[in-house]
C-alpha positions as a printed NumPy array, in Angstrom:
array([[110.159, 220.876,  61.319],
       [113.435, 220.338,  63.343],
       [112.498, 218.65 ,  66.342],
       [113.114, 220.421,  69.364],
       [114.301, 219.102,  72.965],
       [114.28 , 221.023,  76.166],
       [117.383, 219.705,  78.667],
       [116.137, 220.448,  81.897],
       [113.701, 219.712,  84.505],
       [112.502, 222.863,  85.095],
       [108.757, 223.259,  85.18 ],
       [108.859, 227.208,  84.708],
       [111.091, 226.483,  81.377],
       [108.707, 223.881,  80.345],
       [105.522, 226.681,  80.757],
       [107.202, 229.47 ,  79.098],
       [107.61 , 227.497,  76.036],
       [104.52 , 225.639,  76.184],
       [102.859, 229.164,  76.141],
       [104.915, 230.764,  73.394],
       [103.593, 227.696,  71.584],
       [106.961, 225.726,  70.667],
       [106.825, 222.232,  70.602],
       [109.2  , 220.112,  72.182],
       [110.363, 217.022,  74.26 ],
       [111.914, 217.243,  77.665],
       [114.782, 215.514,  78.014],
       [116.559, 216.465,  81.408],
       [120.688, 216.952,  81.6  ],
       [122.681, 214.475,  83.926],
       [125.448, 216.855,  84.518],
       [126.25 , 217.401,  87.49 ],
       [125.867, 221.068,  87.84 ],
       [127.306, 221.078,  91.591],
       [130.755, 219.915,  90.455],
       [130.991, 221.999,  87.354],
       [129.674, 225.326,  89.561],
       [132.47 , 224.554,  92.72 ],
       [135.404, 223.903,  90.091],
       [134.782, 226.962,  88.201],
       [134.321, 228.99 ,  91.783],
       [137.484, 227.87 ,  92.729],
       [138.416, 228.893,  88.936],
       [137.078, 232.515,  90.061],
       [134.691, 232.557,  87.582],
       [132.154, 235.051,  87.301],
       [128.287, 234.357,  88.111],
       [127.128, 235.128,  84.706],
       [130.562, 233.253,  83.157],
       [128.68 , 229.886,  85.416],
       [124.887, 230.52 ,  83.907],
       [126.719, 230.615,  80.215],
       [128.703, 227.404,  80.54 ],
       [126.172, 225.704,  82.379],
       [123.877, 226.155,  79.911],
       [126.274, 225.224,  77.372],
       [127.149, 221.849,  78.223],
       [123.336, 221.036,  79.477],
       [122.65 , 221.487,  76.261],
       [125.842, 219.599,  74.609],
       [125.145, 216.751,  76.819],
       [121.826, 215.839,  75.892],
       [122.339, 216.96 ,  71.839],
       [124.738, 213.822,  71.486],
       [122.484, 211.456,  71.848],
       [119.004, 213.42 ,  70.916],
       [118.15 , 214.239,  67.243],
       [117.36 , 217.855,  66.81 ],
       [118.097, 221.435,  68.488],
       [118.314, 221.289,  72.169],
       [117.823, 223.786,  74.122],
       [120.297, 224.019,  77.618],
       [119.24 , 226.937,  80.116],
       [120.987, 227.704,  83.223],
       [119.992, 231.094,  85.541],
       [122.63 , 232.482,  88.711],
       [122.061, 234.987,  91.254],
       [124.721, 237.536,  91.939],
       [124.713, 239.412,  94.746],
       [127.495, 241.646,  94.921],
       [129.728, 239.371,  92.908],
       [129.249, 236.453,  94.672],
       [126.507, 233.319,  93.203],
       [123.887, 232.453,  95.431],
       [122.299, 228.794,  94.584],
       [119.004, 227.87 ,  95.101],
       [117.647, 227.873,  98.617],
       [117.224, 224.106, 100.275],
       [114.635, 224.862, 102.535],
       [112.337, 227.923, 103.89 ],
       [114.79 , 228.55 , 106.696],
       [117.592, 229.319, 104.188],
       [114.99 , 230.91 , 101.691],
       [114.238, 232.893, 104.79 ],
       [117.991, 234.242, 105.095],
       [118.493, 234.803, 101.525],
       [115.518, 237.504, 101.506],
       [117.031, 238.972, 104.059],
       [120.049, 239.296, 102.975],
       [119.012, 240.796,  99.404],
       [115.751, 242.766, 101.224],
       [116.91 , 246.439, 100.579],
       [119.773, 245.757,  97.849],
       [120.412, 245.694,  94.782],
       [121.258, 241.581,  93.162],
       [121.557, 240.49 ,  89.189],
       [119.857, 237.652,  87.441],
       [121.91 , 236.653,  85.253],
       [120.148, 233.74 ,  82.517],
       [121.544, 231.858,  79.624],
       [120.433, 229.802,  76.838],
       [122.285, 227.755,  74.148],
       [121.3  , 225.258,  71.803],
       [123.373, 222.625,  70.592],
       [122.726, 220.017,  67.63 ],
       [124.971, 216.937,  67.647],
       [127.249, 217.937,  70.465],
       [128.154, 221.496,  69.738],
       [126.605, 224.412,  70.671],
       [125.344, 226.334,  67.517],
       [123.873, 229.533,  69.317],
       [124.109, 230.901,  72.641],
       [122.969, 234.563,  74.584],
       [123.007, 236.033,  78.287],
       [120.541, 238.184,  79.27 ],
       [121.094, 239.776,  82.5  ],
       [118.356, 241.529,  84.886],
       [118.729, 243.884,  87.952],
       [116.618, 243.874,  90.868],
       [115.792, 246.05 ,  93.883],
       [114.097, 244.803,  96.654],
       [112.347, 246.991,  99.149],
       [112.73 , 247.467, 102.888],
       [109.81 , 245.08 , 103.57 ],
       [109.34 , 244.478, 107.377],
       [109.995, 240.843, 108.846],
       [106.412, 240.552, 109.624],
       [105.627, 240.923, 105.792],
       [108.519, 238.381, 105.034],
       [107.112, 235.574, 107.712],
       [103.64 , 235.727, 106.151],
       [104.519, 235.694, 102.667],
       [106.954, 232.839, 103.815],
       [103.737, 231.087, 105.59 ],
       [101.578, 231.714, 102.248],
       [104.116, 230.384,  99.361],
       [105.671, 227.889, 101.937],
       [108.15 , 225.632, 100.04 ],
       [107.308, 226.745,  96.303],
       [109.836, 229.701,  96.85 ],
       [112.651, 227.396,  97.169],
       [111.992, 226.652,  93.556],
       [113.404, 230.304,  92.474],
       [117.52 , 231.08 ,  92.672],
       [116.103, 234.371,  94.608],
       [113.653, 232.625,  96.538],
       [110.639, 234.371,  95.501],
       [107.964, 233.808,  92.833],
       [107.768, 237.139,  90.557],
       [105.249, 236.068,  88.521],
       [103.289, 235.825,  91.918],
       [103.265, 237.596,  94.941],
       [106.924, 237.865,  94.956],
       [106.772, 241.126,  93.156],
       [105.364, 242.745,  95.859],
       [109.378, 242.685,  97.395],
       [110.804, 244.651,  94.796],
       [110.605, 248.285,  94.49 ],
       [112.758, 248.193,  91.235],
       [113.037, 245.987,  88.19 ],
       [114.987, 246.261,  85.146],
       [115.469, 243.622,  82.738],
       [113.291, 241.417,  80.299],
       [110.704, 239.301,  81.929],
       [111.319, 236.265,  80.676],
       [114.967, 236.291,  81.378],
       [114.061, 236.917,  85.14 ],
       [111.758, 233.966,  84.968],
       [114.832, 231.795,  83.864],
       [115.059, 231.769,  79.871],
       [115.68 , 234.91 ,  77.645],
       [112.652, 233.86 ,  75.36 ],
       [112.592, 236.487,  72.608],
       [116.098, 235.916,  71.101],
       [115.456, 231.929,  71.454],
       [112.244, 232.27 ,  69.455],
       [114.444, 234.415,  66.72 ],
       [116.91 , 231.666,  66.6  ],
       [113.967, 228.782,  65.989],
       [112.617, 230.587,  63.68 ],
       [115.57 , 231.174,  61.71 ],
       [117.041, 227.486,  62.464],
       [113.257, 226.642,  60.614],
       [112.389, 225.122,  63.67 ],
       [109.524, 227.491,  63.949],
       [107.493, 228.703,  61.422],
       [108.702, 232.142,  60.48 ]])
């Protein structure tokens, strides 16, 4: 089998392929995702346009110098047009539920894999997401109960958690909300005989 190599840090990337059962090797991108995000701002690029190419050259960077297909994932928040990054801290994960409590926001989450420097197969999956009214009272405790886990998540909550309970709507594939559109990865292993079929 075609050895398989994960580019990222990201323990909820990690678990969703350790359940689905694909092995791999983590080897985490260097780029540096800040620079790449404020250049293309300034660029006017679109949120999901930034999730795409991130994941693109995560991916790139780590195939040149790893054998086999690696896997680059990158997942932006768009609120009205305009990326949110992850929270730094509860204050700011605070504001950012505030400011999407009651609206409407867009995951948007990419994947590519690249062998030997170039990507060889990309996608975009994009979710939308209500929240509900919830009461600041409800936001403080379920601040106080997930304390600085949330600041893990672009949206600052945990869906796979209690998180869902601030959403009243939710359309979009799960796994793709999570951070990595799984399904159409797992079709591409396969095929790539990275997987058995």
């Amino acid at each position: 089998m075609t050895p398989i190599v994960l580019a990222s840090a990201s323990a909820s990337r990690a678990a969703l392929l350790r359940a689905a059962g694909v092995p791999f090797t983590v080897t985490p991108s260097r780029l540096d995702e800040d620079a790449v995000k404020a250049r293309m701002l300034r660029e006017c690029a679109q949120p999901d346009v930034i999730a795409r190419r991130l994941a693109e050259l995560k991916a790139r960077a780590v195939s040149e110098t790893s054998d086999g297909l690696v896997i680059g994932a990158d997942q932006t928040l768009d609120l009205a047009g305009v990326l949110h990054d992850k929270p730094r801290d509860l204050a700011e994960s605070r504001d950012r539920l505030k400011a999407l409590r009651g609206r409407r926001h867009s995951l948007h989450a990419a994947v590519a894999v690249a062998r030997g420097g170039e990507v060889v197969w990309s996608a975009l999956d994009t979710a939308s997401l209500t929240m509900r009214a919830f009461s600041d009272a409800f936001l403080d405790a379920y601040l106080e109960r997930q304390g600085e886990a949330v600041t893990s998540s672009t949206g600052a909550y945990l869906l796979e958690g209690e998180g869902v309970q601030l959403f009243e709507a939710i359309e979009g594939d799960y796994f793709a909300i999570l951070g990595l559109p799984l399904l159409g990865l797992l079709a591409f292993l396969r095929e790539a005989k990275a997987l058995p079929a």
